[in-house]
N, C-alpha and C positions, 0 to 999 in steps of 0.2 A: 367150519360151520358150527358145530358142537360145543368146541370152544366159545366160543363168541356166546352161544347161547347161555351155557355153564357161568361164565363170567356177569351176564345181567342176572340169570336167577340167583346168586350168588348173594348179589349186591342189593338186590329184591328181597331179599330173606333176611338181609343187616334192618330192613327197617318194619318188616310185617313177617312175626317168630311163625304163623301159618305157610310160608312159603316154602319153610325147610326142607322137607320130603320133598316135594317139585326142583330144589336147589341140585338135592344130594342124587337124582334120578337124571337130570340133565348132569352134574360131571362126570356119573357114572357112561351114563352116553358118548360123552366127551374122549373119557379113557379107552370107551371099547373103540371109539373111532380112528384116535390113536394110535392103538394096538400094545397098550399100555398094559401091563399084568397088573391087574388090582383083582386082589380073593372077590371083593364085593362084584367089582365089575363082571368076573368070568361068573359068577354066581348068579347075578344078572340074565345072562348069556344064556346060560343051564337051563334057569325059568323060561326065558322067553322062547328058546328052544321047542321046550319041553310043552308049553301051552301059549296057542296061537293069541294074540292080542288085537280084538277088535274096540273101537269107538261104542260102538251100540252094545248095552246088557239085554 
């Protein structure tokens, strides 16, 4: 599922350079769903861990 996501924001980002962050945050997604070792990924992991992530500020 992750993949798939990673792969359009990927191709999303070849034509709008704003999309990059959103690209690089869905493969990171991608890897940790995986179970893929990427430093950025488990680093990810660490943050999100470490402080909960809601929609609403």
């Amino acid at each position: 599922m992750q993949h798939a996501r990673a792969v359009q924001a990927c191709r999303e980002a070849l034509h709008h350079p704003s999309y990059v962050n959103s690209a690089r945050n869905c493969f990171k997604a991608a890897c940790i769903e995986a179970a893929f070792a990427c430093s950025e990924a488990l680093d990810l992991i660490s943050r999100t861990e470490a402080k909960p992530v809601t929609r609403y500020r």
